[in-house]
N, CA, C and O atoms as CSV, one atom per row, in Angstrom:
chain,resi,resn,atom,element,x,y,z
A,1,UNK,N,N,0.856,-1.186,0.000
A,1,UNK,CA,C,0.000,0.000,0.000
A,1,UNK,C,C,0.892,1.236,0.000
A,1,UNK,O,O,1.837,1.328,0.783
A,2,UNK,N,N,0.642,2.011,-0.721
A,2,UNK,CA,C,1.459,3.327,-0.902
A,2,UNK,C,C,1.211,4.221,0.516
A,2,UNK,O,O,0.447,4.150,1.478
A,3,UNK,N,N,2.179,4.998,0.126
A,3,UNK,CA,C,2.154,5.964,1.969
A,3,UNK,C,C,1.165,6.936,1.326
A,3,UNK,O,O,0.411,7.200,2.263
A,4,UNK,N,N,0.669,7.732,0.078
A,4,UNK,CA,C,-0.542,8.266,0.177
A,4,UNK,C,C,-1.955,7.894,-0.119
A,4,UNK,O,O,-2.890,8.604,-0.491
A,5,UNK,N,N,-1.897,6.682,0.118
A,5,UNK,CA,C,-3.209,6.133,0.733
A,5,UNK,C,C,-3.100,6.026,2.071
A,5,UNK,O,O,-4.111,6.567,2.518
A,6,UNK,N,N,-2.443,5.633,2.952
A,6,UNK,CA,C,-2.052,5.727,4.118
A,6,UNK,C,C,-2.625,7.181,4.820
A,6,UNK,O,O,-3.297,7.485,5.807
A,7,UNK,N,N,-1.997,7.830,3.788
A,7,UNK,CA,C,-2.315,9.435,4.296
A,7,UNK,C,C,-3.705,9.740,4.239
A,7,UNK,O,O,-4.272,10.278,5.190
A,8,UNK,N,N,-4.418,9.361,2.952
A,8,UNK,CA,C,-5.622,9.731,3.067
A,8,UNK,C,C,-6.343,8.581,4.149
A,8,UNK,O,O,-7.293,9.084,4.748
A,9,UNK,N,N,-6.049,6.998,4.549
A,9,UNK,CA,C,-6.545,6.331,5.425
A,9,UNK,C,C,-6.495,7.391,6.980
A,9,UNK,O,O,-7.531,7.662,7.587
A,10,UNK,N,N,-5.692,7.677,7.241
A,10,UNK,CA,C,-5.001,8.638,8.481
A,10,UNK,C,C,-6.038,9.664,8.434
A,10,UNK,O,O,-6.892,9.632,9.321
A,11,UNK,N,N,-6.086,10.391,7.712
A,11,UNK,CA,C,-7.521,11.407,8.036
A,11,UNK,C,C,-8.349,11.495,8.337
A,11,UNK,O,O,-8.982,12.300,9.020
A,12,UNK,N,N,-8.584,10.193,7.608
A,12,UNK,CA,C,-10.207,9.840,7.489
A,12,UNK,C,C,-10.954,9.217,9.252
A,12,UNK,O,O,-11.886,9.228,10.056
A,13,UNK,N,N,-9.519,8.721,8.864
A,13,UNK,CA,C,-9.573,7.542,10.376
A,13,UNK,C,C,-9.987,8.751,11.769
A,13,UNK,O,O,-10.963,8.574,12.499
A,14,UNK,N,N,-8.945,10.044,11.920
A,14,UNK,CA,C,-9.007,11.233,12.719
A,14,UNK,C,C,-10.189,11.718,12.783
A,14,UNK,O,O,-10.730,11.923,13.869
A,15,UNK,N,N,-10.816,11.996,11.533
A,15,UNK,CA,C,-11.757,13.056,11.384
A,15,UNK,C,C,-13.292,11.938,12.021
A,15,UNK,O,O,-14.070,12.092,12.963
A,16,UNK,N,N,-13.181,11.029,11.124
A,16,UNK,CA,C,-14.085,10.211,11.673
A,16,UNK,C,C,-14.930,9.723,12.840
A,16,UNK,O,O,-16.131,9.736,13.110
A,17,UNK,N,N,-13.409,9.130,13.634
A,17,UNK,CA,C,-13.336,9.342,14.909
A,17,UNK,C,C,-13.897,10.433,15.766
A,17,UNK,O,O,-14.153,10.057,16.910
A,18,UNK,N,N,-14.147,11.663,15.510
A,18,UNK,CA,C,-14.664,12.529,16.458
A,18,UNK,C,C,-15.681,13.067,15.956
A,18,UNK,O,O,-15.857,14.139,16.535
A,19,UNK,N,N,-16.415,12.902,15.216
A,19,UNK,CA,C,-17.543,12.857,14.667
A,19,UNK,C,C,-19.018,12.498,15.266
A,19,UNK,O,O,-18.882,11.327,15.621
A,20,UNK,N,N,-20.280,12.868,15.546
A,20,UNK,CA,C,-21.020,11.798,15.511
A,20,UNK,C,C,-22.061,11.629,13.889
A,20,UNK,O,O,-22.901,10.736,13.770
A,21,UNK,N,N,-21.809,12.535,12.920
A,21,UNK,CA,C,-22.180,11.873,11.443
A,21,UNK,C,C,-20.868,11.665,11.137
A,21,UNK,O,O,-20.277,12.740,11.032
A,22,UNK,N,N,-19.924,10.366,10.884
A,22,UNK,CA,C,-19.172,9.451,10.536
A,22,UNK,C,C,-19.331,9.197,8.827
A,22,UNK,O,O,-18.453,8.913,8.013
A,23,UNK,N,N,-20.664,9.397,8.644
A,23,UNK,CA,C,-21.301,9.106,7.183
A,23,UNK,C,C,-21.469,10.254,6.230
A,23,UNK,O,O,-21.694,10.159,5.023
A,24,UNK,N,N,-21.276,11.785,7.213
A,24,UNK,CA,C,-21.244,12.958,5.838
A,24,UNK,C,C,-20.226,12.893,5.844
A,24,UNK,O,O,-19.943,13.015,4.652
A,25,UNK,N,N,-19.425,12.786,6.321
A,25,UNK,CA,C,-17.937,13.271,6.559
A,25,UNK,C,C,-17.903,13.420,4.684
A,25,UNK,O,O,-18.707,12.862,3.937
A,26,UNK,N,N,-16.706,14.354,4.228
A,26,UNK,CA,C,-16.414,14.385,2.862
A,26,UNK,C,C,-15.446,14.787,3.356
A,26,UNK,O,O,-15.305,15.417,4.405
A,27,UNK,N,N,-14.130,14.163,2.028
A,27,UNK,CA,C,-12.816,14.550,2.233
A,27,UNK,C,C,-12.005,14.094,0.637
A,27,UNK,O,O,-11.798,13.068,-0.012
A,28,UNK,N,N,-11.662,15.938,0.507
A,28,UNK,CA,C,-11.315,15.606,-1.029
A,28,UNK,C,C,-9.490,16.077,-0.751
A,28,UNK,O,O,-8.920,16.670,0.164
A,29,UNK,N,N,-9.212,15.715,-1.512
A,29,UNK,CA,C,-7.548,15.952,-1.609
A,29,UNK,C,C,-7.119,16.445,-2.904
A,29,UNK,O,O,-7.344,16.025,-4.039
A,30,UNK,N,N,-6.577,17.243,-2.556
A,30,UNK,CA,C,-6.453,18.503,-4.021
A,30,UNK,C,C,-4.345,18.769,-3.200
A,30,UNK,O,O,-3.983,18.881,-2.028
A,31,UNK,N,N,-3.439,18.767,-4.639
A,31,UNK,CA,C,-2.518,19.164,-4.645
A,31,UNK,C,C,-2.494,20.232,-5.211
A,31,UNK,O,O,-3.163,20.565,-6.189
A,32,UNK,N,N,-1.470,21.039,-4.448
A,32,UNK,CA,C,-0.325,22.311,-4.787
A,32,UNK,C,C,0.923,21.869,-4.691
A,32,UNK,O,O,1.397,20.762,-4.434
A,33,UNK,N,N,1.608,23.416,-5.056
A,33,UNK,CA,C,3.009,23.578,-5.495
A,33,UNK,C,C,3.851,23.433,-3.997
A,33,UNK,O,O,5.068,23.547,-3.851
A,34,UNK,N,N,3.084,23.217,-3.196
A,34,UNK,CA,C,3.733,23.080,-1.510
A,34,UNK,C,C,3.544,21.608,-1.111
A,34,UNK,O,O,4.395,21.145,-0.351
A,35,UNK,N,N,2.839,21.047,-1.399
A,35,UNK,CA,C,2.182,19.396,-1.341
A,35,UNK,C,C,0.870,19.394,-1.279
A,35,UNK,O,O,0.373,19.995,-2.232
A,36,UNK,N,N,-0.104,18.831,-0.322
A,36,UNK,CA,C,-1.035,18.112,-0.217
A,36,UNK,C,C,-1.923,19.001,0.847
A,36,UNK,O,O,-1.556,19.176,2.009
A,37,UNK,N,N,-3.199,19.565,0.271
A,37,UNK,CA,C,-4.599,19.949,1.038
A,37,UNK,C,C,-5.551,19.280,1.283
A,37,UNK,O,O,-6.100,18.968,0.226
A,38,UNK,N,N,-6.359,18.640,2.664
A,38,UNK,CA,C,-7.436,18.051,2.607
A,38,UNK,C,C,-8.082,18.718,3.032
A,38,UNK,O,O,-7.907,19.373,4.060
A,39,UNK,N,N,-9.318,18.698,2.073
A,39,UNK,CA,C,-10.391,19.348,2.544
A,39,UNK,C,C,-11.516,18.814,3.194
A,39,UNK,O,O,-11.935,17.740,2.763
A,40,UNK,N,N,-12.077,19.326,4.118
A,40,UNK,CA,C,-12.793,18.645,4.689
A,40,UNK,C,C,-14.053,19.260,5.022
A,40,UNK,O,O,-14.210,20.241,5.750
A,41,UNK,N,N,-15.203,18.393,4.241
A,41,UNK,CA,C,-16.484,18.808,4.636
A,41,UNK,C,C,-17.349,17.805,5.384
A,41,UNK,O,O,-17.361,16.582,5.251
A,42,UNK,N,N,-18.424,18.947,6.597
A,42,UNK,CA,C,-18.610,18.158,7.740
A,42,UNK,C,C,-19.821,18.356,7.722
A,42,UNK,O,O,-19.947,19.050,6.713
A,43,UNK,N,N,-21.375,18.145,8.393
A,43,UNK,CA,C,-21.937,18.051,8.963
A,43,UNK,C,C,-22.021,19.333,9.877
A,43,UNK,O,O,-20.948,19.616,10.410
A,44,UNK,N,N,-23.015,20.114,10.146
A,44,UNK,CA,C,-22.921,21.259,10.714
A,44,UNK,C,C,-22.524,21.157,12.127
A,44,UNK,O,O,-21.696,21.820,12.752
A,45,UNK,N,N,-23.220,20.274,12.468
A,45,UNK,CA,C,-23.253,20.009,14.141
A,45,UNK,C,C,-21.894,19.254,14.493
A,45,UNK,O,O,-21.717,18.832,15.635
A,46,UNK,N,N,-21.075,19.114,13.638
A,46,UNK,CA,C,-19.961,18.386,13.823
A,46,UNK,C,C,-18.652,19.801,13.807
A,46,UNK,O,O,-17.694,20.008,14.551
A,47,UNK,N,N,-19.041,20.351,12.926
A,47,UNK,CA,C,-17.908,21.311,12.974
A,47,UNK,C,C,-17.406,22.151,14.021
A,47,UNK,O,O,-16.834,23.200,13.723
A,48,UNK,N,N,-17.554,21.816,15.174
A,48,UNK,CA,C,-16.976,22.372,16.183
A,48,UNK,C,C,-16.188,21.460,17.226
A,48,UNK,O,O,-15.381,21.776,18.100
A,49,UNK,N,N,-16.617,20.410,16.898
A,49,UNK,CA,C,-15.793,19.116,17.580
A,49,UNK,C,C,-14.176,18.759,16.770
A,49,UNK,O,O,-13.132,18.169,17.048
A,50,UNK,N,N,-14.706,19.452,15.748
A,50,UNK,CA,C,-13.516,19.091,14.967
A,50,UNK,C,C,-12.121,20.345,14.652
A,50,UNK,O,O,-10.933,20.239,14.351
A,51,UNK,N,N,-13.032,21.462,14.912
A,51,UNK,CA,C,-12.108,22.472,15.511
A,51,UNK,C,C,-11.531,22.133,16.713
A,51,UNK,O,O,-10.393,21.711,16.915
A,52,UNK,N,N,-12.774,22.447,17.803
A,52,UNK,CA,C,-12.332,22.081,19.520
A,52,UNK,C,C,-12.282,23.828,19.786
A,52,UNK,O,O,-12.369,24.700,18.922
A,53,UNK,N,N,-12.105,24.010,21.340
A,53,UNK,CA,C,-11.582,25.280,21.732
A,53,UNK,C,C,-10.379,25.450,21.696
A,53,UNK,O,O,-9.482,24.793,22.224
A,54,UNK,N,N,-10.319,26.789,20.753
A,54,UNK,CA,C,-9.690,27.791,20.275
A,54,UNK,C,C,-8.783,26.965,19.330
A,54,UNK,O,O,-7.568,27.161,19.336
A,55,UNK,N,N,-9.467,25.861,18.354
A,55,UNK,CA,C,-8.226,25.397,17.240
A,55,UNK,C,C,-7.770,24.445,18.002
A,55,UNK,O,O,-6.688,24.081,17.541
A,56,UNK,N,N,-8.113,23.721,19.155
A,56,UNK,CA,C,-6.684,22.768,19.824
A,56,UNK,C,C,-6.691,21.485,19.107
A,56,UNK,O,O,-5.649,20.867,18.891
A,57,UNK,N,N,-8.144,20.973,18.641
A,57,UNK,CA,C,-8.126,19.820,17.731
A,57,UNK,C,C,-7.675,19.415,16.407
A,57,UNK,O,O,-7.257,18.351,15.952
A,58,UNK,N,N,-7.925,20.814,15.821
A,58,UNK,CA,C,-7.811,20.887,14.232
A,58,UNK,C,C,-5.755,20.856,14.155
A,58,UNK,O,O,-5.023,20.123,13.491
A,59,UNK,N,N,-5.414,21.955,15.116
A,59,UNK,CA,C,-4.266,21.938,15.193
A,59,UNK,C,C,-3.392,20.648,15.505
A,59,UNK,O,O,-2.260,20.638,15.021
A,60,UNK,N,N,-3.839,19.455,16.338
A,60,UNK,CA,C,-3.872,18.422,16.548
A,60,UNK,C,C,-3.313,17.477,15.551
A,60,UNK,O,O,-2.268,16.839,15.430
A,61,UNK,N,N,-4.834,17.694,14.628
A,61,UNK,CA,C,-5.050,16.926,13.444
A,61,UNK,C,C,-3.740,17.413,12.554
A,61,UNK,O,O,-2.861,16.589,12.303
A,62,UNK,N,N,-3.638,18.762,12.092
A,62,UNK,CA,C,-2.534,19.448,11.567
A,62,UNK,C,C,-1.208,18.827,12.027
A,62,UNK,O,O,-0.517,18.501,11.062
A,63,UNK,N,N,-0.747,18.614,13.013
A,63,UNK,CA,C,0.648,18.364,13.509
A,63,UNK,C,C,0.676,16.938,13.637
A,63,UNK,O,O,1.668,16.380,14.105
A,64,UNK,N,N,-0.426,16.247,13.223
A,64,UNK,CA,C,-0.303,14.292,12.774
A,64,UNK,C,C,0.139,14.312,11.791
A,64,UNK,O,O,1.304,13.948,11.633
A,65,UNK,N,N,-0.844,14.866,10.480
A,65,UNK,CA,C,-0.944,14.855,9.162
A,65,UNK,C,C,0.327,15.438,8.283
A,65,UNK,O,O,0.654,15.069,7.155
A,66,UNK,N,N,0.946,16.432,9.090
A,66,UNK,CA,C,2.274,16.927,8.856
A,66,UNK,C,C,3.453,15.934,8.951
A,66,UNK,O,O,4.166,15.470,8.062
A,67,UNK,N,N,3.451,15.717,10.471
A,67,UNK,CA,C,4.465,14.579,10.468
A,67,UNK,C,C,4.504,13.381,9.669
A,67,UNK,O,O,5.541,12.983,9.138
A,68,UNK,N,N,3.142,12.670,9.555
A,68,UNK,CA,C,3.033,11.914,8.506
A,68,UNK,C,C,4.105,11.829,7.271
A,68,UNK,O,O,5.053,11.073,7.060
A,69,UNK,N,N,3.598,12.831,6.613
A,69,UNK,CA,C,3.587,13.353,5.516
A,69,UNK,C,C,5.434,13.686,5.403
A,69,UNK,O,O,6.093,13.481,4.384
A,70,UNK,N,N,5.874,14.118,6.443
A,70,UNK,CA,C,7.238,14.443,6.365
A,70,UNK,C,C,7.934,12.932,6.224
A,70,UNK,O,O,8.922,12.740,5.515
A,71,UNK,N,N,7.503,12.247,6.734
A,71,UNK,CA,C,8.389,10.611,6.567
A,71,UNK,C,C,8.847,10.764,4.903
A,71,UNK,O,O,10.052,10.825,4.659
A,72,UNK,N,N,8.113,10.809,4.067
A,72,UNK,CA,C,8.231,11.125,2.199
A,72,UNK,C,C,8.956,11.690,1.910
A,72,UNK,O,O,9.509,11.606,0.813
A,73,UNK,N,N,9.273,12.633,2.963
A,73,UNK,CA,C,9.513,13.962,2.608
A,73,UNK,C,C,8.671,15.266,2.081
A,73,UNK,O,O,9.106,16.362,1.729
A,74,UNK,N,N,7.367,14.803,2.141
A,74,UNK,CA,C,6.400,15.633,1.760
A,74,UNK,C,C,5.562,16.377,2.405
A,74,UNK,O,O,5.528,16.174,3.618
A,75,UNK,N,N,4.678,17.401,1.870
A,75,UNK,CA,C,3.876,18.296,3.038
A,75,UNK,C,C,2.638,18.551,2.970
A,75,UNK,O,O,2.213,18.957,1.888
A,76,UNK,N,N,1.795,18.402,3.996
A,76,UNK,CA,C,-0.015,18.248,4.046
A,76,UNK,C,C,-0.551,18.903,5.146
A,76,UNK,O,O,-0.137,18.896,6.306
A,77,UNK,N,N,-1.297,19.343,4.777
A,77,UNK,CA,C,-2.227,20.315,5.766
A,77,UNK,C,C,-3.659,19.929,5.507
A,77,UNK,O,O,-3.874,19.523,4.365
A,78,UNK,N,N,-4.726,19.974,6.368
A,78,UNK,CA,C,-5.971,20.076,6.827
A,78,UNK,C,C,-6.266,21.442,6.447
A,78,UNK,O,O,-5.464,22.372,6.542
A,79,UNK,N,N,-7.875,21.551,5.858
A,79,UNK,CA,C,-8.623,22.457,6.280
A,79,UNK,C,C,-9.722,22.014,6.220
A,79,UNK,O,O,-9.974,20.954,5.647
A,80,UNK,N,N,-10.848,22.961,6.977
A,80,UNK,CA,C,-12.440,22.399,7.335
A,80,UNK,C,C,-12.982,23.491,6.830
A,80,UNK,O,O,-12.992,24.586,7.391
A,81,UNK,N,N,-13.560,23.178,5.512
A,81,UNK,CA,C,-14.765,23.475,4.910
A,81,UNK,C,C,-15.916,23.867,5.729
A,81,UNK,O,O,-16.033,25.080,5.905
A,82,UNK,N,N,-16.930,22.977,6.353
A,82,UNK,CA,C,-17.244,23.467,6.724
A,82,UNK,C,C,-19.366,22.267,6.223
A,82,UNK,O,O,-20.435,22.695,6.658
């Protein structure tokens, strides 16, 4: 299995996890000239679990998905749509 399936397994797995719609979750992956954006669309009532207070989750998620991603040598960031 390639490490960016891995990567997109890893997200999915995060975002999922703290969820309680597990089933809207949407998550598209779009490259740039820096590496790898996931985007992530949620469920209204979900989008704050997945932030957390003041960013501590999302940032969380951010500093997995990074490290990840650095094993390649490559670079990925989260964002929430919404």
């Amino acid at each position: 299995m390639s490490s960016a399936a891995n990567m997109d397994e890893l997200v999915a797995f995060l975002v999922k996890s703290l969820v309680e719609h597990p089933d809207e979750v949407g998550i598209e992956k779009r490259s740039t000239g820096d590496g790898t954006v996931y985007e992530i669309s949620l469920h209204t009532d979900d989008v704050g679990k997945v932030i957390g207070r003041q960013g501590r989750v999302i940032k969380a998620i951010r500093t997995l998905v990074r490290a990840a991603a650095s094993v390649d040598g490559s670079d990925a960031t989260v964002e929430v749509i919404g």
